[in-house]
C-alpha positions in Angstrom: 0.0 0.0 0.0 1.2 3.6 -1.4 0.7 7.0 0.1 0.2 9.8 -1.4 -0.5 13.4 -0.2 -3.1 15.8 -1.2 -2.9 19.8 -0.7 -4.7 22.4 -0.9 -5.9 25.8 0.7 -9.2 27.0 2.2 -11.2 29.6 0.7 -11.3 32.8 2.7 -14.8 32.3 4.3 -15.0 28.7 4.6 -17.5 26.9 6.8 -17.9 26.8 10.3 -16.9 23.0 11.0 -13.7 21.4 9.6 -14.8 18.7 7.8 -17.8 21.0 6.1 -14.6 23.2 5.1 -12.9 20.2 3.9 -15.2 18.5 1.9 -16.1 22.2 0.6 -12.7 23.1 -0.6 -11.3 19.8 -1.6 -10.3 19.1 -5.2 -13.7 17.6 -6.5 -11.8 14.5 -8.3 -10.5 13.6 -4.8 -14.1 12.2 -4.3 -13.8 12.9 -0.7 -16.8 12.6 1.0 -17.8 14.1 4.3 -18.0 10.8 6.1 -14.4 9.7 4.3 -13.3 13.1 5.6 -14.2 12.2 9.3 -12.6 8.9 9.3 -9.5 10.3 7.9 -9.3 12.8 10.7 -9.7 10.0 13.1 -6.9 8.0 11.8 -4.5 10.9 11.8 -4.4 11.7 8.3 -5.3 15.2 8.3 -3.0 18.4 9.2 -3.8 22.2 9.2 -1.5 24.2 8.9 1.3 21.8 10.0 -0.5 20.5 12.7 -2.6 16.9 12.9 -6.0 17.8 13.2 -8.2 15.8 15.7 -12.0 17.1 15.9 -13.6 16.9 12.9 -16.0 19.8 14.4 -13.4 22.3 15.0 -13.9 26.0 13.3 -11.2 26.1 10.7 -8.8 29.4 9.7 -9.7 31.2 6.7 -7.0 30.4 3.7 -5.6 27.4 5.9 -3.1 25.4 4.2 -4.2 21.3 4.0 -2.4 18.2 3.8 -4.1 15.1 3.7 -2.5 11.8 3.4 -3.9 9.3 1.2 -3.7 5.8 1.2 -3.4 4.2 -2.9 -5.1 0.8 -2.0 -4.9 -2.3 -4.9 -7.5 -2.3 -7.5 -8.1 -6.3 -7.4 -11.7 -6.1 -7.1 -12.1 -3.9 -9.8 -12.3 -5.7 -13.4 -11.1 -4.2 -16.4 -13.7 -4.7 -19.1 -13.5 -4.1 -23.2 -15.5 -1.5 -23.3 -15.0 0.5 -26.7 -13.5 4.1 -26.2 -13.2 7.1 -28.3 -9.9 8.2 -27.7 -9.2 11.9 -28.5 -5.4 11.8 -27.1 -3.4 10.0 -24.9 0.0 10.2 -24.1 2.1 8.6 -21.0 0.3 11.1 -18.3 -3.1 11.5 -19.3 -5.7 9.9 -21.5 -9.1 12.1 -23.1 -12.0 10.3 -23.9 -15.3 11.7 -25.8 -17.5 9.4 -23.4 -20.8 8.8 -25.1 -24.5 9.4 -23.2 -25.0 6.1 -20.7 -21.9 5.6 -20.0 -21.4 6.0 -15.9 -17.5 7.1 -15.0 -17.0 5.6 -12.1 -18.7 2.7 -10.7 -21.2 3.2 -7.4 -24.4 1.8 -6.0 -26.5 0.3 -8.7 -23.4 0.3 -11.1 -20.7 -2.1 -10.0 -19.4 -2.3 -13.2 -19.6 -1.0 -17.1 -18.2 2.1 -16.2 -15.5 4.7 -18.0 -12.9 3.3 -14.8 -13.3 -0.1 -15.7 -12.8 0.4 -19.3 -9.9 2.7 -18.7 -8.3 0.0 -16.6 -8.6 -2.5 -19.5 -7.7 -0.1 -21.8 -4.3 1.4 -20.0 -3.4 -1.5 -17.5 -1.6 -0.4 -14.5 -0.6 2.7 -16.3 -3.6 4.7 -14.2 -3.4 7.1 -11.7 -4.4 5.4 -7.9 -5.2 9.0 -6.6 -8.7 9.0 -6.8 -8.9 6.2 -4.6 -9.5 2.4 -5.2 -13.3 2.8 -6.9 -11.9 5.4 -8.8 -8.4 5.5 -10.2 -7.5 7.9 -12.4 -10.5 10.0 -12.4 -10.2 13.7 -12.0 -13.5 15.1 -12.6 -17.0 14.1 -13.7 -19.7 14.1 -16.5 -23.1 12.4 -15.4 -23.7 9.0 -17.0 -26.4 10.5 -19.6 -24.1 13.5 -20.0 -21.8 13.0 -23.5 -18.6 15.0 -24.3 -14.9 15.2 -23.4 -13.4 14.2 -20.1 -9.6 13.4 -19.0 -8.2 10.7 -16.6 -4.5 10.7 -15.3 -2.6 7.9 -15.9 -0.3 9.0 -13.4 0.1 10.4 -10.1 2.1 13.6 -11.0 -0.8 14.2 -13.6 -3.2 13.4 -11.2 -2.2 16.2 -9.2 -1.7 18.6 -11.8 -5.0 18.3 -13.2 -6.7 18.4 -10.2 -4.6 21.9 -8.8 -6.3 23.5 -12.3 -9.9 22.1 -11.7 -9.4 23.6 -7.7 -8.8 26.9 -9.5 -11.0 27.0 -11.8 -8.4 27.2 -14.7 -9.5 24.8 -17.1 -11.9 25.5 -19.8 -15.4 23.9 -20.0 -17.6 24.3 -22.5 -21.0 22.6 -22.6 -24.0 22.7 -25.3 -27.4 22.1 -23.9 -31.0 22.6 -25.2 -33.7 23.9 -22.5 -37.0 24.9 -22.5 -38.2 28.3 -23.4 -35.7 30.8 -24.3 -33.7 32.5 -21.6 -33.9 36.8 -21.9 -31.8 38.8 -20.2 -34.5 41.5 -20.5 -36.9 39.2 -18.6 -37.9 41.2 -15.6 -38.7 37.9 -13.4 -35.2 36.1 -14.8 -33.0 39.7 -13.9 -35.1 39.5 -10.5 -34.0 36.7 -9.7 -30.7 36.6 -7.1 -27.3 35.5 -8.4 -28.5 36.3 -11.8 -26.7 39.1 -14.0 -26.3 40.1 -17.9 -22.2 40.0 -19.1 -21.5 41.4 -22.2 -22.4 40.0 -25.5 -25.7 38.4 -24.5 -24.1 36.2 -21.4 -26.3 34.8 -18.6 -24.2 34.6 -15.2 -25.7 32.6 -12.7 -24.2 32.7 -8.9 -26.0 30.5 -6.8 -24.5 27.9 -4.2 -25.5 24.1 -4.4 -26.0 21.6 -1.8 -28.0 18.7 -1.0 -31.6 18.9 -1.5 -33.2 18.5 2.2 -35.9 16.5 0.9 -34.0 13.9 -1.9 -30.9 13.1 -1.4 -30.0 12.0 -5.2 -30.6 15.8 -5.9 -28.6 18.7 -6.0 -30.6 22.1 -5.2 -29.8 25.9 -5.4 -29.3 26.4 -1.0 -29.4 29.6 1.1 -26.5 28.7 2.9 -23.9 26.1 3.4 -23.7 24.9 -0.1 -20.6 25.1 -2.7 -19.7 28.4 -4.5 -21.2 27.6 -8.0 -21.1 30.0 -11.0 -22.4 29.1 -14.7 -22.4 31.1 -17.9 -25.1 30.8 -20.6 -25.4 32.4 -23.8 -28.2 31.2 -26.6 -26.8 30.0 -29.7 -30.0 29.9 -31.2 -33.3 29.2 -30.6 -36.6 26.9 -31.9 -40.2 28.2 -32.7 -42.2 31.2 -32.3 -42.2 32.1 -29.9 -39.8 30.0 -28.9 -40.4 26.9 -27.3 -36.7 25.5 -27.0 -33.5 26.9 -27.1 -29.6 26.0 -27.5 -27.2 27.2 -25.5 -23.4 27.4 -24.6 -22.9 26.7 -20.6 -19.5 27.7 -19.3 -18.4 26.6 -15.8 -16.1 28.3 -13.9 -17.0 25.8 -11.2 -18.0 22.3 -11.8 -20.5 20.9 -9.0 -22.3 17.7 -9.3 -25.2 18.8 -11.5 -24.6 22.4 -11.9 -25.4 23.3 -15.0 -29.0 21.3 -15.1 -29.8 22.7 -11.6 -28.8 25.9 -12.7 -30.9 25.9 -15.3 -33.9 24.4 -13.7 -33.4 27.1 -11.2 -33.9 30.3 -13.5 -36.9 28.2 -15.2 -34.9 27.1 -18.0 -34.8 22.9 -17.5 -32.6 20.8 -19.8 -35.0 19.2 -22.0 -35.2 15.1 -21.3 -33.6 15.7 -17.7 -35.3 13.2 -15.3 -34.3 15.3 -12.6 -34.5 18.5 -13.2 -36.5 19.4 -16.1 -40.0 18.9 -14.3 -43.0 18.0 -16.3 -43.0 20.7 -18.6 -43.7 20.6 -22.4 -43.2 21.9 -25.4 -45.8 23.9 -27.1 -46.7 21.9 -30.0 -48.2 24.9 -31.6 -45.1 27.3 -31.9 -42.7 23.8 -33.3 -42.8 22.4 -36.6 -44.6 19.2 -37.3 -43.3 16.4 -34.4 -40.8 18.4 -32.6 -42.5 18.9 -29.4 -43.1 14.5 -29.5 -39.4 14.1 -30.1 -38.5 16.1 -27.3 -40.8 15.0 -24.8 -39.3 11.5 -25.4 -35.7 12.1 -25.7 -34.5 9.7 -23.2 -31.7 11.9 -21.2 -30.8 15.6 -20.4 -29.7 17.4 -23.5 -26.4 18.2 -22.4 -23.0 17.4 -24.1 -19.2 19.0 -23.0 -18.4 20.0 -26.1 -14.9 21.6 -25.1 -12.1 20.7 -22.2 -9.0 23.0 -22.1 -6.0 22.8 -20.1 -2.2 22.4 -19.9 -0.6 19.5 -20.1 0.0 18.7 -16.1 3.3 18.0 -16.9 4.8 19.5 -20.0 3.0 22.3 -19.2 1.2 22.7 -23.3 -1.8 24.5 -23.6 -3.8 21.7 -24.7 -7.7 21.8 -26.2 -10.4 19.4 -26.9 -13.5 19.5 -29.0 -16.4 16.7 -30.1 -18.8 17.1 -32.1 -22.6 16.4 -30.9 -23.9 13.1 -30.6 -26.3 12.1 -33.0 -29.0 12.1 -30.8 -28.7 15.5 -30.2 -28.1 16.4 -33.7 -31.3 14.5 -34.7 -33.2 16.4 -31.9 -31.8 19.8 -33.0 -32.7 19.0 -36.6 -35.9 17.9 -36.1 -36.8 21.2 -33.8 -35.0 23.7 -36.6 -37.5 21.6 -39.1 -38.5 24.9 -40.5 -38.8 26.8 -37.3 -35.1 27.9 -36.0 -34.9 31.5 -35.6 
């Protein structure tokens, strides 16, 4: 068993309790949970600011510096499977994939196994990073299993590290396409009246507002009044379907990246991702304002319209300014085609 030691910083407000701070602050491809965090403070394995911390309840320092020892267990239960990928790049540190929709990346309760880790592990062998713990090697950030686009894995630790010091500071470029219902207005009274929400130049949407939990299911992510993650999203339509319009796509931008933020976002300014389970409630599109079977085809499209069309970073070793793009899946292109039908505007 290997050890290997994560660091970062606290933000300069950060929650009351230490492990709330922790799991706030944490590089989100750690995947370090809450409860994790508590056990690792009981074994030891946590120092602030030089010193081992002990209570897991204790009221942290603004812009404290962590260290957290982790341990790199084996991987024996995990099976590699030959699962096909789409490799946009790989080299002896990292590996980008453009995962397709249903895909999940990691496995987790209901899916043991045909996930992205378990075909990365068949695909690179012991050449994958042990950082993100034994359920998820090599995994540095997340796309939801119906979620399509570009995502990168470390295949080793050095990388591992790099990459996840860039998504901590919000360095990396993320670009997302999505379709939503309705067509968001920056000279919409109720959407402008809404807090957290502001115009940007050049027809941008900027949307502050924290995510937790939500109180009442825990599979969901919710816009919180207080003790939720710093969360900020950019949106800007691309175009937009019927008249008046029904649908819309748009270009997301995170400058963070919380579980679920840009569908919750979305959802939160009345805005849901069209076919998302979750989040898009039980609206419809009017059939009236769409050509001939649009509003059908999207009231069946079987996941959240949502693709990461763009990843951007350097190389967490050379240091190269490196970029990503894929194209949209054909099930989005056939649901965009079918909505234009006559009616794009």
């Amino acid at each position: 068993m290997t050890e290997e030691i994560l660091h970062f910083y606290l933000g300069a407000e950060p929650p009351s309790r230490l492990d709330k701070a922790l799991a706030a602050h944490a590089p989100d491809g750690a995947s370090l949970s809450r409860s994790r965090l508590a056990r690792l403070i009981a074994e030891g394995a946590v120092r602030v600011d030089g010193a081992t911390a002990r209570d897991p309840a204790a009221r942290p320092a603004p812009g404290a510096e962590v260290e957290i020892t982790l341990e790199l267990r084996a991987r024996d239960d995990l099976g590699a499977e030959a699962i096909p990928l789409d490799v946009l790049h790989e080299d002896a540190d990292v590996i980008v994939i453009d995962k397709p929709a249903g895909l999940a990346v990691h496995p987790a309760p209901g899916t043991p196994a045909g996930t992205l880790v378990n075909a990365l592990m068949w695909h690179c062998g012991d050449s994958l990073s042990g950082i993100g713990g034994e359920e998820r090697p090599g995994i540095v950030h997340r796309l939801d299993k119906n979620t399509s686009g570009v995502i990168v894995a470390a295949k080793s630790d050095r990388a591992h590290q790099g990459l996840a010091a860039q998504f901590a500071t919000h360095s990396v470029e993320r670009l997302y396409r999505a379709v939503v219902h309705g067509r968001p207005d920056a000279a919409e009274p109720r959407l402008m009246g809404l807090p957290g929400v502001s115009e940007e130049p050049g027809g941008v949407l900027r949307i502050e507002a924290p995510l937790g939990r939500n109180p009442h299911d825990r599979q969901r992510q919710a816009v919180v009044k207080s003790g939720g993650k710093r969360a900020v999203t950019r949106a800007r339509v691309t175009e937009s379907f019927g008249t008046p319009p029904a649908a819309a796509l748009l270009e997301c931008w995170l400058e963070t990246g919380r579980t679920h933020q840009i569908r919750v976002h979305m959802a939160h300014v009345g805005h849901g991702l069209i076919g998302d389970p979750l989040y898009g409630g039980r609206r419809r599109l009017a059939a009236r304002a769409l050509p001939g079977g649009a509003a059908e085809a999207a009231a069946a499209f079987p996941r959240q319209a949502l693709h990461a069309a763009v990843l951007g970073f350097r190389h967490p070793v050379s240091g190269e300014a490196m970029r990503f793009t894929a194209p949209l899946p054909p099930d989005m292109a056939a649901l965009l085609a079918t909505l234009r039908g006559g009616g794009a505007g």
